[in-house]
C-alpha positions in Angstrom: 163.8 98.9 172.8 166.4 101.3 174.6 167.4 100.6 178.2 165.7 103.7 179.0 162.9 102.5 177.6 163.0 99.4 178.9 164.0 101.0 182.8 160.4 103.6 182.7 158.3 100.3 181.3 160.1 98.5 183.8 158.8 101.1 186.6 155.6 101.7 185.7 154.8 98.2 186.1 156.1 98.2 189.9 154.1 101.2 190.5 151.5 99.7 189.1 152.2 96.4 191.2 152.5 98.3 194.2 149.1 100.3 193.7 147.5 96.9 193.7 148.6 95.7 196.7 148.2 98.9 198.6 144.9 98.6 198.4 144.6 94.7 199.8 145.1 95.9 202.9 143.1 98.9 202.9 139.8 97.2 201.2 140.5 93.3 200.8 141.4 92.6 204.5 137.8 93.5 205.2 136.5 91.4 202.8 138.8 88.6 203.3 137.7 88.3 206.6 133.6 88.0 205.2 134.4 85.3 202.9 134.3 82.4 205.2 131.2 83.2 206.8 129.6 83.7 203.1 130.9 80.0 202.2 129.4 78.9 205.3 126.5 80.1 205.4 126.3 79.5 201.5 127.3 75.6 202.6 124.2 75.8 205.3 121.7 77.0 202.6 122.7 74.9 199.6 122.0 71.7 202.3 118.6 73.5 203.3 118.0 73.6 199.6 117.9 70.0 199.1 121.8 70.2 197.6 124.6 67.8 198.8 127.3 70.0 200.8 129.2 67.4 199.5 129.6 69.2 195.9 131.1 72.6 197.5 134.6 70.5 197.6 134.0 69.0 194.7 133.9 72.5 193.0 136.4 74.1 194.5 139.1 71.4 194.1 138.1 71.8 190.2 138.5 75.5 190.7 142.0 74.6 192.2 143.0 72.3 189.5 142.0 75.4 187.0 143.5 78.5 188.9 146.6 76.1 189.8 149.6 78.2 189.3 147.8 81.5 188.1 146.3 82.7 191.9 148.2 85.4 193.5 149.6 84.2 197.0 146.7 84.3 199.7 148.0 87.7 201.1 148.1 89.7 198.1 144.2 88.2 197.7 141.1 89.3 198.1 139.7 86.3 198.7 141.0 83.3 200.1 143.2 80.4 198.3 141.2 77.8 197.3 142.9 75.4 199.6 142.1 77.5 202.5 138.3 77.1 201.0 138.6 73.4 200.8 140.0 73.1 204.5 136.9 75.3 205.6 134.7 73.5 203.4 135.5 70.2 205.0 135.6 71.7 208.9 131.8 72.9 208.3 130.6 69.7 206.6 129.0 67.7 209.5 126.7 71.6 210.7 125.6 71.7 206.6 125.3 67.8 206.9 122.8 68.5 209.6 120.2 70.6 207.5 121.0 68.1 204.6 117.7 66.5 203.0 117.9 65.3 199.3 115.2 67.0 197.1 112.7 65.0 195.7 
């Protein structure tokens, strides 16, 4: 490959970095910000449903284990890191606890 080469390959792929995280904080602030109160309420109904809250951070920390390494940091995300889930997860517990009644 000539250095040329190698220097336009080498651009494109910051331009196309860059594109990517121009749009984070046009579009994925907003939806960053919704997330939480989806996992919550999602925590809330799954209790309502007759499901243990309990297994929400038992998912997540398997979906932590799996994405460990290969996430892009929090700020470049769309979503929030799965740690930041977990933490959340754990803070709304005792509310989804609440509306908790095994199925039978």
């Amino acid at each position: 490959m000539t250095s040329r080469a190698l220097h336009s390959g080498c651009c494109a792929l910051l331009l196309v970095a860059a594109g990517g995280c121009a749009t984070v904080p046009l579009t994925g602030r907003r939806q960053l910000s919704l997330v939480p109160e989806a996992d919550h309420l999602g925590l809330i109904f799954m209790a309502m449903a007759g499901y243990d809250p309990h297994g929400a951070e038992t998912f997540w920390k398997r979906m932590a284990a799996t994405n460990k390494g290969k996430a892009p940091p929090e700020f470049m995300s769309t979503h929030p890191a799965d740690e930041t889930r977990i933490a959340a997860i754990r803070q709304n517990l005792p509310e989804a606890m609440q509306y908790y009644r095994p199925a039978q």
